[in-house]
C-alpha positions in Angstrom: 143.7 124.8 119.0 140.7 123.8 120.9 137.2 124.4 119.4 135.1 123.5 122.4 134.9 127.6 123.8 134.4 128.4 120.0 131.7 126.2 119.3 129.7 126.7 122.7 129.4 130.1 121.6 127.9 129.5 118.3 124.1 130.1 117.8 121.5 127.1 118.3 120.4 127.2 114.6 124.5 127.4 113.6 124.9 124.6 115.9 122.1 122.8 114.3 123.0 123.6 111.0 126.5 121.9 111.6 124.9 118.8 113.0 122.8 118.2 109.9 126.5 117.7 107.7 127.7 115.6 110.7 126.3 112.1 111.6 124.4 110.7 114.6 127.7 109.6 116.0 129.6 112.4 114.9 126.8 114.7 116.7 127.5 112.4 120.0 131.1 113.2 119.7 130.8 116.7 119.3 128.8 116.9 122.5 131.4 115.1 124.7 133.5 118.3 124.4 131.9 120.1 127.0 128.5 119.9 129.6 127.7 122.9 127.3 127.9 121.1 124.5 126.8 118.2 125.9 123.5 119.3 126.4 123.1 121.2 123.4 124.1 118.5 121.2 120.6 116.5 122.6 117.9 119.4 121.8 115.3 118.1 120.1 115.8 120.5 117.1 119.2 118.4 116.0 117.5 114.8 116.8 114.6 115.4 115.0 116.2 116.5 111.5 118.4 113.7 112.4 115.5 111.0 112.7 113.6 112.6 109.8 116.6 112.1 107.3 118.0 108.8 108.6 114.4 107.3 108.9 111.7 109.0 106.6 109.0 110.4 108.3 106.1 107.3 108.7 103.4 110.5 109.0 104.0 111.4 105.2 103.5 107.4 104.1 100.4 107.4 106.1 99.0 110.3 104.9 99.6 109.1 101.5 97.9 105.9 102.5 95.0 107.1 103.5 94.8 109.3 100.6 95.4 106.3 98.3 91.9 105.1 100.6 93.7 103.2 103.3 92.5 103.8 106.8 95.1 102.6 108.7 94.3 102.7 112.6 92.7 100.1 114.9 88.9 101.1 115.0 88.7 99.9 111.1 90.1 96.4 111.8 91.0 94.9 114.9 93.7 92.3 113.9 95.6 95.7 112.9 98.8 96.6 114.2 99.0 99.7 116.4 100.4 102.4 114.2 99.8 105.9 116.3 103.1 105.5 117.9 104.7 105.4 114.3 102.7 108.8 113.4 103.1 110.3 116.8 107.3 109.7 116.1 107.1 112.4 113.1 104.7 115.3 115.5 106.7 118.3 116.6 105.9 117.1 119.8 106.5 113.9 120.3 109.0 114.8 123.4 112.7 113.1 123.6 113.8 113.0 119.9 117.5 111.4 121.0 115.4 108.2 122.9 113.3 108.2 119.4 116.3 108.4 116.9 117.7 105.8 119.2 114.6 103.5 119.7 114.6 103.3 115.8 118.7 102.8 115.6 118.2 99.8 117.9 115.1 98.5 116.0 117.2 98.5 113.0 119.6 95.5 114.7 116.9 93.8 116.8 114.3 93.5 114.7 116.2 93.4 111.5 115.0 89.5 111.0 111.7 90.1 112.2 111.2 92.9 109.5 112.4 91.1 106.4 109.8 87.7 107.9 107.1 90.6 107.6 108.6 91.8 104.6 108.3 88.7 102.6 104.7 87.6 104.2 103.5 90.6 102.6 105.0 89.8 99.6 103.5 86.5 99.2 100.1 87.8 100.2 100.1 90.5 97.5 100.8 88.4 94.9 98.2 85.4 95.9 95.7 88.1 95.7 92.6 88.0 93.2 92.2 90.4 90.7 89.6 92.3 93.2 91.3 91.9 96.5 89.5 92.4 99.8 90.0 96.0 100.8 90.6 94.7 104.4 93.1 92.5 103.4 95.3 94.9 101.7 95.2 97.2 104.8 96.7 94.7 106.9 99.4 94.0 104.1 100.1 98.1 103.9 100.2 97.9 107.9 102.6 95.5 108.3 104.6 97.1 105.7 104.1 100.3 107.1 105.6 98.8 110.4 109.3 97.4 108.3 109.7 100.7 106.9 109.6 102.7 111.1 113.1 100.6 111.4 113.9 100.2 107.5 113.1 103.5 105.5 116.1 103.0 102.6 113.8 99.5 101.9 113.0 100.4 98.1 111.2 96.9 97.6 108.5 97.9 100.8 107.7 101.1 99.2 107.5 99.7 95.4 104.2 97.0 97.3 103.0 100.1 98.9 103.1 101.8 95.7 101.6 98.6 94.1 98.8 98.7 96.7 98.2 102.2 95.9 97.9 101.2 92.1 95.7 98.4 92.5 93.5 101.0 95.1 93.1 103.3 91.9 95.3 105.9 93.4 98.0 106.6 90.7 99.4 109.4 92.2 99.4 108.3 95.6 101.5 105.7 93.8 104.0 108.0 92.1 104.4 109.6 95.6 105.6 106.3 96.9 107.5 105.4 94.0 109.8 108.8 94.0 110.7 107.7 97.7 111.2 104.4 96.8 114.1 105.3 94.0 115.3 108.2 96.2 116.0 104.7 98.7 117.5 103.3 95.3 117.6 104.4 92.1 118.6 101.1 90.4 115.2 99.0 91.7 113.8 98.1 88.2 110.0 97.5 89.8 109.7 100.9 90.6 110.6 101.6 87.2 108.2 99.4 86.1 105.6 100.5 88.3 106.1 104.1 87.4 105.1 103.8 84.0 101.8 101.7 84.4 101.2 104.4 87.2 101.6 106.6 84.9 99.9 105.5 82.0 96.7 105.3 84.0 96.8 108.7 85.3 97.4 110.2 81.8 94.4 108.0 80.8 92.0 109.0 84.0 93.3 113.0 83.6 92.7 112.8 79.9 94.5 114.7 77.5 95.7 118.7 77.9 92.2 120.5 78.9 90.2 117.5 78.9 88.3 117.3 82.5 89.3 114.0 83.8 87.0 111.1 84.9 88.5 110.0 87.9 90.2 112.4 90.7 91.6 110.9 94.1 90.7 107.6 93.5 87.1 108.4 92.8 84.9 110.0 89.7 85.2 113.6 89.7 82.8 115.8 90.3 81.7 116.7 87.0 81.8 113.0 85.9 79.7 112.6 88.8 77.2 115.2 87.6 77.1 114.0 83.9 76.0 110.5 84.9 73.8 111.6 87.3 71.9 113.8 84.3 71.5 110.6 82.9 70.5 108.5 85.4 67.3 111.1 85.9 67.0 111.3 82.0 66.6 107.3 82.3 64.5 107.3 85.4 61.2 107.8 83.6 59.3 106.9 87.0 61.7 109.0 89.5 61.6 105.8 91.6 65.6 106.2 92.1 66.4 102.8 90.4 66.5 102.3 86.5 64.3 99.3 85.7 65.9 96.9 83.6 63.4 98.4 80.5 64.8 102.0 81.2 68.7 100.5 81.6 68.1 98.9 78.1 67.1 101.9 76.6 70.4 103.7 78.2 72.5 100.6 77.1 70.8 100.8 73.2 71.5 104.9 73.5 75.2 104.1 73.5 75.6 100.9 71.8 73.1 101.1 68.9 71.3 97.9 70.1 69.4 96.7 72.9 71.3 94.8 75.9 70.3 90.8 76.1 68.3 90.7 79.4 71.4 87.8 80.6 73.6 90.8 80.5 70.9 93.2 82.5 71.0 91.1 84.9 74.3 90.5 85.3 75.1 94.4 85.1 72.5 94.9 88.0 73.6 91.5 89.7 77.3 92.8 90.0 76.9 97.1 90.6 73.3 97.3 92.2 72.2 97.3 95.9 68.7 96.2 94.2 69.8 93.3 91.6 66.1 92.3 91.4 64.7 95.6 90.4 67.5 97.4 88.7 70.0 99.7 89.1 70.7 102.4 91.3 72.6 105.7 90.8 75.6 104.1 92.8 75.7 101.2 90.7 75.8 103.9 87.6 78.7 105.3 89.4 80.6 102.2 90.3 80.1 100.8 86.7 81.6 103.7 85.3 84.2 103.9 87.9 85.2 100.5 86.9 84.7 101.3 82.9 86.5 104.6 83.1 89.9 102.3 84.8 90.3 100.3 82.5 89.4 101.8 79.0 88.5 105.8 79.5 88.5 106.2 75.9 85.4 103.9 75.7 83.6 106.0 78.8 84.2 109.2 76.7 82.5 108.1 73.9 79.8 106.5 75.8 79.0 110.5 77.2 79.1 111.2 73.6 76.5 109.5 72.6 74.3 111.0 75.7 74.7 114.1 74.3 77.7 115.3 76.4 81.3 117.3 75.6 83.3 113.7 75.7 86.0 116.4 77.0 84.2 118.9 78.9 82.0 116.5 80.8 79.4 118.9 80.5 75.9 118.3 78.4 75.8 119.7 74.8 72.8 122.6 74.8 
């Protein structure tokens, strides 16, 4: 029985629908049956869902990215890579989806070696990293990386360092995001596993517990945390000058801690979190102390507000 007068008569969404079930070759095949189905076996419609499944859609990673606090393009750093044709490759309109899904079929053969040499650079630059990396540095690690997955999407060990990178950026869920694709590549990669449940752990910690306003919201304080410690910085700031001398700091320190600061560690607090070391601390330093505080023991920052006089869940100052 021949199918080729049946199937040029289907509908293009029924046609499409069957192409998803069939694969890229399989799609090729069906279009030899006729010119008909020739041509309609190459609308974009088909190709796209095809690249999108077969190769992930680099768009989504790069949003995530840059949500994680990665700006990814060429006018941040030179010495990055050029990434808009990866984004462009996922826009409704990016034109011939066949030529894409086949640009990126071919990639995966040609530049198979080149992509596992980038791989494992990346890899050996993330883990020679300090324990406070240079931001620039880890955007040309997540744009290389970025550029193995265009050819290599089902790579579960690119998207676990992406995921890492995220962590170490203070983005948690930006993380998770990455990690869920990462097992979704392979569910059997025991770092994502790993991963997950430090990611985890720190976004339970920076969310709080049920009701509790958290501290720390896309990577940054939230807004209410933001308000709370700037309350106190103008409590503190007995002149209004915008910085808090190092005799109004100690006086926020002994609030908290029961006890006046030594002036070694004023100056060091000011040294490492002010724009004016010499003078004091600003209301940016406040923040990016307590940033840094809330990451790594939250508990601690909630009893801090405590002691100012604020809802340690809330966020909000006690009437």
């Amino acid at each position: 029985m021949a199918l080729g007068p049946f199937l040029t008569r289907l509908d293009d969404q029924v046609l499409a629908h069957i192409c998803q079930h069939l694969t890229a070759a399989e799609v090729l095949t069906l279009g030899s049956v006729s010119r008909a189905l020739y041509r309609r076996c190459q609308a974009d419609a088909i190709w796209r869902t095809k690249t999108l499944d077969d190769f992930g859609d680099p768009h989504y990673v790069l949003a995530t990215l840059r949500r994680a606090g990665l700006t990814l393009d060429k006018s941040s750093a030179e010495d990055l890579p050029d990434l808009s044709r990866l984004a462009l490759a996922s826009s409704p309109d990016a034109g011939d989806w066949l030529a894409t899904y086949q640009r990126k079929r071919l990639g995966q053969v040609q530049e198979a070696t080149a992509a596992e040499a980038r791989f494992n650079t990346a890899r050996t630059r993330l883990a020679a990293f300090p324990s406070d990396p240079d931001p620039a540095e880890l955007q040309r690690v997540a744009a290389d990386l970025v550029q193995v997955l265009d050819t290599h999407p089902d790579k579960a060990p690119t998207l676990h360092l992406l995921a890492f990178i995220c962590y170490i950026l203070n983005a948690p869920d930006e993380a998770l995001i990455l990690i869920d694709l990462g097992r979704a590549a392979d569910p059997d990669y025991t770092p994502l596993a790993e991963l997950a449940a430090e990611a985890t752990a720190t976004r339970r910690a920076l969310q709080g517990k049920s009701g509790e306003t958290p501290l720390v919201a896309g990577g940054e304080l939230s807004v209410p945390f933001r308000a709370a410690l700037t309350d106190l910085f103008r409590r503190y700031d007995l002149d209004g000058d915008g910085v808090l001398s190092f005799v109004e700091l100690d006086r926020l320190i002994a609030a908290a801690n029961g006890a006046p600061a030594p002036p070694a560690m004023l100056r060091a607090l000011c040294r490492t979190y002010s724009a004016t070391p010499a003078v004091g601390l600003t209301l940016d330093g406040l923040f990016a102390f307590y940033f840094e505080q809330s990451l790594q023991d939250p508990v601690e920052t909630r009893a801090d507000l405590a002691k100012h006089g604020f809802d340690p869940h809330t966020l909000r100052r006690k009437d």
